[in-house]
C-alpha positions as CSV (number, residue, x, y, z in Angstrom):
1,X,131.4,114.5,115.5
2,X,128.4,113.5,113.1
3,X,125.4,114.7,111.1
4,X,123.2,112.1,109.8
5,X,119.4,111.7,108.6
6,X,116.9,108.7,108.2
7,X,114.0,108.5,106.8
8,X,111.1,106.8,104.7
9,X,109.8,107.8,101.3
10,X,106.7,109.4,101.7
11,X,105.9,107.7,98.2
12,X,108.2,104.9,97.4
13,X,108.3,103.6,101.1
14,X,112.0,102.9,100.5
15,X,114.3,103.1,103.7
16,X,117.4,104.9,103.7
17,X,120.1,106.4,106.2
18,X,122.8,109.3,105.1
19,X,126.0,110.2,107.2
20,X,128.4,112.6,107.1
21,X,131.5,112.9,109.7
22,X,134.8,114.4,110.3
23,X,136.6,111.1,110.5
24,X,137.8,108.0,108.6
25,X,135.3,105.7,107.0
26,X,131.5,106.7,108.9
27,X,130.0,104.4,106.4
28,X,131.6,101.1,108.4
29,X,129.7,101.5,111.4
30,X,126.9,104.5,111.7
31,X,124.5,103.6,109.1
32,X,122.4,100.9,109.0
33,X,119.1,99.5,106.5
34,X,117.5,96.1,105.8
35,X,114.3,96.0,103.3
36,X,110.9,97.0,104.0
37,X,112.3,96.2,107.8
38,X,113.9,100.0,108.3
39,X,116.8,101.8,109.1
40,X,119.1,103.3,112.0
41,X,121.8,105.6,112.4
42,X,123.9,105.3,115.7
43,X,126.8,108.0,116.4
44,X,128.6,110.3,118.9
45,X,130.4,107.4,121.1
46,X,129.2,104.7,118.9
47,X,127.8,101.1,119.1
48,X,127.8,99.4,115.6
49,X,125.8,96.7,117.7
50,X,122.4,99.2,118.1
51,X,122.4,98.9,114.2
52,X,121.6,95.3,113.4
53,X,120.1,94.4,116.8
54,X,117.6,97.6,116.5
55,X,116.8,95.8,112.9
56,X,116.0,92.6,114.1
57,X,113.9,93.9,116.9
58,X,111.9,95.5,114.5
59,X,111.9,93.0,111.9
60,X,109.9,91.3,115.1
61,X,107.3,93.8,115.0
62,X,108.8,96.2,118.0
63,X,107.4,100.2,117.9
64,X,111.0,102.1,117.2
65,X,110.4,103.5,120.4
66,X,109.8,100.5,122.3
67,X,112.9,98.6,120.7
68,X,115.4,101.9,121.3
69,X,114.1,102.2,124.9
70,X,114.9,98.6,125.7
71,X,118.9,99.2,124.5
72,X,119.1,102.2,126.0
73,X,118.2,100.9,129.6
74,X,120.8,98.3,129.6
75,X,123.5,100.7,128.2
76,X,125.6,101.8,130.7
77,X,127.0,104.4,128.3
78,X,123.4,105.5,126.8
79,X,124.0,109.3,127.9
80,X,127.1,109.6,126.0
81,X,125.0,107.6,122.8
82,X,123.2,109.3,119.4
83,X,120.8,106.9,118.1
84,X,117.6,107.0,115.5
85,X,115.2,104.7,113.9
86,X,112.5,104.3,111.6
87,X,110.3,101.4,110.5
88,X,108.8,100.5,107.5
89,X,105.5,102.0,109.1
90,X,107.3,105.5,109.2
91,X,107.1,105.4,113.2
92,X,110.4,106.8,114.3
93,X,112.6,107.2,117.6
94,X,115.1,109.0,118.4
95,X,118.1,109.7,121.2
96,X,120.4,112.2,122.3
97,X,122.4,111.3,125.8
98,X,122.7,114.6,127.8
99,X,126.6,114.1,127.7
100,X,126.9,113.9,123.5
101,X,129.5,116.7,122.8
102,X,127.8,120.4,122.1
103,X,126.2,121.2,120.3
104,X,124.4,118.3,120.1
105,X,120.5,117.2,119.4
106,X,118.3,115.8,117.1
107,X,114.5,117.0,115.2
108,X,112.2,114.3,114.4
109,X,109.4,115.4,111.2
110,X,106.7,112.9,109.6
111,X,109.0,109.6,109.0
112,X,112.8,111.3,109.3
113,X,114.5,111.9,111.9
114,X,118.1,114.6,111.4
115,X,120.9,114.9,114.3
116,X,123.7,116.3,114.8
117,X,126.5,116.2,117.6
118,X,129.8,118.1,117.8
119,X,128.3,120.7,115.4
120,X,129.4,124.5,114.8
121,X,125.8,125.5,115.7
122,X,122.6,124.4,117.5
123,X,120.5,124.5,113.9
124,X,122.0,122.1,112.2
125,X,119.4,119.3,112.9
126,X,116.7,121.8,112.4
127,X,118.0,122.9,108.8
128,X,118.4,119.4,107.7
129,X,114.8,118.0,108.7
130,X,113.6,121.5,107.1
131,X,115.7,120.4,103.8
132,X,114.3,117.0,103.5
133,X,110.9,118.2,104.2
134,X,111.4,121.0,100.9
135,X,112.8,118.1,98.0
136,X,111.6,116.0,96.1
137,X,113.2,113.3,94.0
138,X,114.7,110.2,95.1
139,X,115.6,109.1,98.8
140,X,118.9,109.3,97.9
141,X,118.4,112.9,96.4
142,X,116.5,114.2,99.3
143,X,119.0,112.7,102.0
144,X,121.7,114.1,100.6
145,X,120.7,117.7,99.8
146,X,119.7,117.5,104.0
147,X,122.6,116.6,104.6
148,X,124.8,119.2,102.3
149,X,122.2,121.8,103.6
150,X,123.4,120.8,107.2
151,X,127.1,120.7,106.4
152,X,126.5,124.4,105.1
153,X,124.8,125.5,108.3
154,X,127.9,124.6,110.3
155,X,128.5,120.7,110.0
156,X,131.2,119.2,112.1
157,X,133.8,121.4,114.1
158,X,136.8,118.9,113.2
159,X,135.7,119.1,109.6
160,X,135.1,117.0,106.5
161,X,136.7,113.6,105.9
162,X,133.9,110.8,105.1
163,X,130.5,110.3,104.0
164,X,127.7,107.4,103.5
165,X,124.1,106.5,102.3
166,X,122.2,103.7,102.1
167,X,118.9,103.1,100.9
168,X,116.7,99.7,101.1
169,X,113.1,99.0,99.2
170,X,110.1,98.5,101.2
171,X,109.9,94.7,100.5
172,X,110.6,92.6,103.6
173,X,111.2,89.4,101.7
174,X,114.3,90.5,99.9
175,X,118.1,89.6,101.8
176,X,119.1,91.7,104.6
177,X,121.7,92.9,102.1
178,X,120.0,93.6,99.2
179,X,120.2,97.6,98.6
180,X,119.1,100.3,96.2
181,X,121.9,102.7,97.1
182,X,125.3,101.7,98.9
183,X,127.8,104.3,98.9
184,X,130.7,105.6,100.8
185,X,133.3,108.3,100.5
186,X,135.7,106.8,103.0
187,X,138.4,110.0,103.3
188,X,137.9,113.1,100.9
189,X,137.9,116.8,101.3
190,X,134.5,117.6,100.3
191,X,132.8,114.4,100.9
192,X,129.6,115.7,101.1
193,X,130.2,117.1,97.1
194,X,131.6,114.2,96.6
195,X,128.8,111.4,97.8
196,X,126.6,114.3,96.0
197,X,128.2,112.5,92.4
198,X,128.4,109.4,93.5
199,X,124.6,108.8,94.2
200,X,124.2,110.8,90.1
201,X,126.8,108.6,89.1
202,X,125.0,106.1,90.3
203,X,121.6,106.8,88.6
204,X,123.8,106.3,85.4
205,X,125.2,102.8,85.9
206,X,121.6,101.7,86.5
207,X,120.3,102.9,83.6
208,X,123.4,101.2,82.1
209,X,123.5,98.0,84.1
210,X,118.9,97.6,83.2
211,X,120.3,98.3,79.8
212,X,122.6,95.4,79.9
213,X,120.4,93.1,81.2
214,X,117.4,94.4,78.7
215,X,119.9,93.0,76.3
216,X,120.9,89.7,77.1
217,X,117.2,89.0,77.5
218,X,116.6,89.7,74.2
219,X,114.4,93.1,74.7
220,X,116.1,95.4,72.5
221,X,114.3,97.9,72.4
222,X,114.2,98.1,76.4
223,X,118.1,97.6,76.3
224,X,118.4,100.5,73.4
225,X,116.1,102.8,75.7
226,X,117.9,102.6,78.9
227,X,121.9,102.4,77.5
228,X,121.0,105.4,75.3
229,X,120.2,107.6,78.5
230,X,123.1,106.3,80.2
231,X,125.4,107.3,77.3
232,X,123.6,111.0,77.2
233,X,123.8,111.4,81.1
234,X,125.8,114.0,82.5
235,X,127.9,111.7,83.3
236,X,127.6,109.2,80.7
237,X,131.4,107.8,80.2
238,X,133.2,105.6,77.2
239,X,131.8,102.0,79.2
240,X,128.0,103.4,78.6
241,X,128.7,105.0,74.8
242,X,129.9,101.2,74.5
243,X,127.3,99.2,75.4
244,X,124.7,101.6,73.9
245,X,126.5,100.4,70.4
246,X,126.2,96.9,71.3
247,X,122.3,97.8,72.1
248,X,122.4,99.4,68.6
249,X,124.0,96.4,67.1
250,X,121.2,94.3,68.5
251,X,118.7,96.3,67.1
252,X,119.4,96.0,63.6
253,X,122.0,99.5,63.4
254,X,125.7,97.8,63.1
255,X,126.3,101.1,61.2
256,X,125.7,103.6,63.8
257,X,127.4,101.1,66.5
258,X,130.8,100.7,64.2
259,X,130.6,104.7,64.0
260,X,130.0,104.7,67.8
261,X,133.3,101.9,68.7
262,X,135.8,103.7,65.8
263,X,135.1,106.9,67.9
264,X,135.8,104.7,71.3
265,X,138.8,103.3,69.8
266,X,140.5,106.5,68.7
267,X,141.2,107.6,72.6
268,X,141.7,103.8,73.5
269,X,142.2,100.7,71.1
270,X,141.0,97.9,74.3
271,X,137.6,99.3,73.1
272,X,138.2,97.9,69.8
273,X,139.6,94.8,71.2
274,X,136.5,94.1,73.8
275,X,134.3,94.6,70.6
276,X,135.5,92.1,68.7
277,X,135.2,89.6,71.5
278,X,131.5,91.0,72.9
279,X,130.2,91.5,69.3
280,X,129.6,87.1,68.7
281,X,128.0,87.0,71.8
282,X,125.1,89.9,71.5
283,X,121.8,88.6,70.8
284,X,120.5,90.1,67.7
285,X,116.8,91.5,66.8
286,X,116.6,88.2,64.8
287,X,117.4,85.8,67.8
288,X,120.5,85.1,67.0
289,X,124.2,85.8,68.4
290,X,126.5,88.6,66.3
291,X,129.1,87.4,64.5
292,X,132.7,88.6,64.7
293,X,134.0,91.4,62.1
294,X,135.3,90.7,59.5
């Protein structure tokens, strides 16, 4: 039915969970993170509920194993349940009922935990904690090239249809909500390829989104930095090439940024139209707001 993987940055400490399925939507119920609290995956005959009652016992300082054992006793369903965890410590725990569909199991490696159930072939789990353990990169990187690497070793028997990630920081005073990474590719043929983009597509909008703020707080040079590399990312689209001109604009080169929005404008006037009302309201190098063109 599922592979998944969680796991804590060996570096960063950040906490994420990646899921991939042959059914609608996995990212609504089978991952779950909170900030520097830790995060949980719970599949096969699923209980959303493990998710955010697993967090708050170890937001109350349980050991992963301590807090799965105590669900799992009162579960009347618990052999028929797939469920991991890790803390912010890097402790994990992990379960695989005896009566999860074949093949079905789990491997558990220093802070990650991979499992599989309904899979083509017994190594699934095994080639995904063996993946995460060979990457570098980005949480978000290194859980989804396990999880593509486990897809290619035989995946899910129905097939592909959705996949998810999440990743939290390692700070325990941010919201319950507040992510690094939120993603889901709710029904698509290659999911996997496909949350695979997303998570470089997203790398670009935060360069573009720090950009943006760089710039309203008058650090142009920051706001120059960060919109440029969005604009020359591989996936850098029209939306980035624009706001690196207003960066531009804002640091003094209106020439280079009129060059940048007449090229914009040739494929799509509404880029010359959001210009003219953006351009009075960018802070210049000087201090002070653009004015319109003339």
């Amino acid at each position: 039915m599922t592979l998944s993987m969680i796991a804590r940055h060996p570096d960063t400490g950040h906490l994420g969970a990646a899921v991939h399925t042959g059914y609608l939507a996995v990212g609504q119920k089978v991952p779950w993170v909170q900030p520097g609290v830790g995060a949980v995956v719970t599949q096969a005959i699923t209980e959303a509920s493990y998710g955010p009652r697993l967090l708050d016992l170890l937001r109350s300082g349980h050991h992963p194993e301590e807090a799965l054992a105590g669900l799992l006793e009162e579960d009347p369903l618990r052999e028929s349940r797939q469920v991991a965890l890790v803390d912010a410590a890097g402790r994990v725990a992990a379960h695989t009922g005896r009566d999860c569909i074949q093949s079905a199991g789990h491997v558990v490696g220093d802070a990650y935990v991979a499992l599989a159930n309904m899979a083509e072939t017994d190594s699934v789990w095994s080639v995904m904690g063996d993946a995460f353990g060979s990457v570098g990169g980005t949480l978000s990187q290194m859980l989804c090239s396990a999880l593509a690497d486990g897809h290619a070793a035989g995946g899910d028997l129905r097939g592909s249809s959705s996949a998810a990630i999440l990743v939290a920081g390692c700070d325990p005073s941010l919201p319950a909500w507040d992510r690094l990474v939120d993603l889901r590719v709710d029904d698509h043929a290659e999911p996997v390829a496909e949350l695979g983009r997303l998570i470089r597509l997203d790398t670009m909008y935060d360069l573009m989104g720090r950009g943006i703020n760089a710039l309203y707080e008058g650090h142009g040079a920051e706001a120059l930095s960060s919109l440029v590399a969005a604009a020359d990312h591989d996936l850098g689209d029209d939306q980035a090439r624009f706001w690196e001109a207003a960066a531009r604009l804002a640091h003094g080169d209106g020439e280079t940024a009129e060059t940048i929005i007449e090229a914009l404008t040739i494929t799509d006037r509404r880029w010359r139209v959001l210009w003219e009302r953006l351009r009075p309201t960018i802070p210049l190098s000087g201090g002070s707001p653009g004015q319109p063109t003339p």
